[in-house]
Steps between C-alpha positions, in 0.01 A plus 500: 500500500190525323543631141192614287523345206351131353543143616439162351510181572339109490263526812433063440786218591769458270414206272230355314153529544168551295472891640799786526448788648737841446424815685627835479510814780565860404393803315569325096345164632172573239718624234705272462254196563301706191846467290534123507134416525195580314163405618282255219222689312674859503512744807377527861185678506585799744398429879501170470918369486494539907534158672356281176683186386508543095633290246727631294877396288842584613706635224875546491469907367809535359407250223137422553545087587269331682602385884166370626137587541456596867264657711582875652335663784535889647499617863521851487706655823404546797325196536765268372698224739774763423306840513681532166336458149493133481462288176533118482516266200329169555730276241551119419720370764799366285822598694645665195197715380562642810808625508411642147194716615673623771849562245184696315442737773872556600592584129192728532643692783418292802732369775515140651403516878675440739387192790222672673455815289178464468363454879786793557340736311194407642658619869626759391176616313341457799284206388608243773713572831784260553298214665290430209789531242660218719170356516499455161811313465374284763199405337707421189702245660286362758580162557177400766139606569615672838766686290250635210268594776772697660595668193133578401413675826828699497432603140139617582655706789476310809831510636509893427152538649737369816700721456344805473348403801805489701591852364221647564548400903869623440333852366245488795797501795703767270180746522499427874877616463467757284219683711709481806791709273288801374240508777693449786400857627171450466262341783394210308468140640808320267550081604739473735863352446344144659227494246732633185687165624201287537380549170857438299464189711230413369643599176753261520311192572304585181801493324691225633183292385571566158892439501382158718315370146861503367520122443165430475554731164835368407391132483178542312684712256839263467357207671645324792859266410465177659874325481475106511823352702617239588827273496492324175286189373226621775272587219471827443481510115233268538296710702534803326457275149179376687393858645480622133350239297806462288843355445686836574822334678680199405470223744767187520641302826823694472562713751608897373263473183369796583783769422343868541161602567181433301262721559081503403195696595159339619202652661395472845198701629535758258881525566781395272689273700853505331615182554921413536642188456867516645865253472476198793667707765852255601814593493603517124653253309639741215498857431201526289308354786634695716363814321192340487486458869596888577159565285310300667606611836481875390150395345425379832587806700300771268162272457184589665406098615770201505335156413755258652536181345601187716536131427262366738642120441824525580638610805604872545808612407716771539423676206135492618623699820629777323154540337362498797669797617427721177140370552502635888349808581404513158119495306513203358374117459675144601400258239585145564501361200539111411204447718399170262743340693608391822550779691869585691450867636230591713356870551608449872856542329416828362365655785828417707661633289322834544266478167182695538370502149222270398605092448312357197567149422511495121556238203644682165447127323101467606479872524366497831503787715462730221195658630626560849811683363321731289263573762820541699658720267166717495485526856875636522381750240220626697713544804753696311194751308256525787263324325117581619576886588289726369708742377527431136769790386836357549849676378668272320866738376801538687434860376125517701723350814764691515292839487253418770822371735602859429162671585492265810845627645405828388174461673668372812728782513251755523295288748790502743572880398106579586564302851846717596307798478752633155354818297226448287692567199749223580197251522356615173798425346504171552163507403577655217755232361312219595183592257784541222616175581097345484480764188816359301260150480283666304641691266702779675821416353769757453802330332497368150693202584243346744247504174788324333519215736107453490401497149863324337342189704172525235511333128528688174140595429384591837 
């Protein structure tokens, strides 16, 4: 619900830092910035407080103490993120002086906002459709270059340029439709039932491109999970330790050191590459282990790419089977590691065994091979994103998916309804739902508690 009155809140991390920033949204944003700040060298000529960073000293007024000196700017509504009067106060960036400016404001007669408040009330002001206000979020915790330049062409309107699009074809067959109902009397030449069908085809391939840049969206957004397995001692915390640049996992001879997954982010090709390391996979010698092993086989199920470890000096084992099988039919990578010394299992092995992914012979101790797996890795990635397409708007929420799945059956629907000859009106309706279902991407959302599940996901501030 979107109540009229004024919010406040720290719009910069939590913490400290050498700038703070607290902004308010509503109709008593300038008053009550004017209450607890004064601008140096007297008052504001008029015409000139609009969008103008001023210096100024932030009193408590209910006794006149000084809180800091702080710079206040103005952005009169409309043209405000929120479409609200805006005002922010640029403050030192001590964690505490924060919370007291913005204890100033509430005891002036502002409210804390709630996560997202802001970028709501700039939907529901009309200011940005629901794309962008996701977009924004995005952009905010982008952890990769593909994933900021996702967010950035979303937020300047590229994935609801793509939409639009769509509907307007959807609008296009409903005229057709539409026609046929009011002038079917009249002698006018109306597309026939074939071509009404032939053009929601068409339709529908237009749209099934979009919900087909699902993962490409997904994994520059949340990055791809690589899972590192293996039975233990093959090496894998050296690998990931090595992958990284840094002792993240503790490495000894004993087998079961590793205990529950470590997990670590690097960047591949503009991706983030979140890499996994998992518990040896044997059967377990207590029940701690034992956990740790569920994880790691759970891990291994729900990642995007397995990187399977094996000790390519001994001889393989039974253990190493069972890899084998998770690895099967699977993207992934077979590293034989241990390569530094004399080697007891032979890719030949692997491929008997059914093993399609890519063999690289690798050396955790002389960090050899390091190259090929990352080039590995990015390959994988690129199969997965449909790297090299030219398309560059991708979807990237289950939210985006799920709608266009709904337009496409819709769509579908009506094709088949077109090709059976069915009423015009029966066809439209179909029509019909299917541009709500490409409208609800946008912004055509009915229910409250949809905007509830979208902006609770945002920080306080935003």
């Amino acid at each position: 619900m979107y109540f009229e009155d004024t919010i406040v809140a720290p719009i910069t991390p939590p913490g400290t830092g050498a700038v703070g920033i607290v902004r308010l949204s509503g109709p008593a944003a300038f008053s009550i910035v004017k209450l607890i700040w004064t601008p140096l060298g007297g008052a504001i000529p008029n015409g000139a407080a609009a969008r103008v960073l001023r210096l100024g000293e932030i009193r408590d007024p209910r006794g006149g103490a000084g809180i800091d000196r702080a710079m206040a700017v103005f952005f009169p509504q409309p043209k405000s993120f929120t479409g609200e009067d805006v005002a922010e106060l640029h403050c030192h960036g001590g964690a505490y002086l924060i919370r007291r400016v913005a204890g100033l404001a509430v005891a002036a007669g502002a409210r804390l906002a709630e996560r997202g408040e802001f970028t709501r009330r700039a939907f529901l002001n009309g200011r940005i459709d629901l794309t962008e206000a996701e977009a924004i979020r995005d952009l905010i915790e982008a952890r990769g270059e593909r994933a900021l330049t996702l967010a950035l062409g979303q937020l300047n309107g590229a994935l609801a340029v793509r939409v639009d699009g769509l509907r307007g074809q959807v609008l296009a067959i409903r005229a057709h439709l539409e026609a046929e109902i009011d002038f079917s009397d009249e002698d006018l030449k109306l597309p026939s039932r074939a071509q009404i069908a032939a053009e929601i085809e068409a339709l529908i391939e237009d749209v099934a491109a979009l919900h087909a840049t699902f993962d490409r969206g997904r994994i520059a957004r949340e990055g791809i999970r690589a899972a590192i397995i293996g039975r233990p001692n093959v090496g894998k915390s050296s690998i990931l330790n090595l992958m990284l640049g840094i002792e993240r996992a503790i490495v000894t001879p004993i087998p079961g050191t590793t205990r529950d997954v470590i997990e670590d982010t690097l960047q591949l090709g503009g991706y983030p590459v979140v890499l996994q390391d998992t518990a040896g996979i044997r059967e377990a010698g207590d029940q701690v282990e034992r956990i740790g092993i569920e994880r790691a086989l759970e891990r291994a199920r729900d990642a995007d790419l397995l990187i399977a470890v094996f000790d390519s000096s001994e001889a393989l084992q039974a253990d190493d089977f069972r890899v084998m099988e998770l690895l099967a039919n699977r993207a992934g990578i077979a590293l034989l590691n241990k390569s530094d010394l004399p080697p007891s299992a032979s890719e030949r092995q692997f491929n008997d065994r059914g093993v399609t992914a890519p063999i690289i012979r690798f050396s955790a101790l002389r960090a050899q091979g390091v190259d090929e797996l990352r080039d590995a890795i990015l390959h994988q990635i690129e199969a997965a994103t449909g790297e090299g397409l030219t398309d560059t708007v991708a979807i990237s929420r289950e939210r985006h998916r799920e709608a266009l799945a709904r337009a496409i059956e819709l769509l579908r629907s009506a094709r088949q309804a077109a090709l059976d000859g069915m009423p015009p009106e029966i066809v439209a309706v179909e029509v019909t739902l299917a541009s709500e279902a490409l409208t609800a991407i946008t912004g055509a959302v009915d229910s409250e508690d949809v905007l509830d599940v979208i902006f609770r996901e945002f920080c306080i501030g935003k």
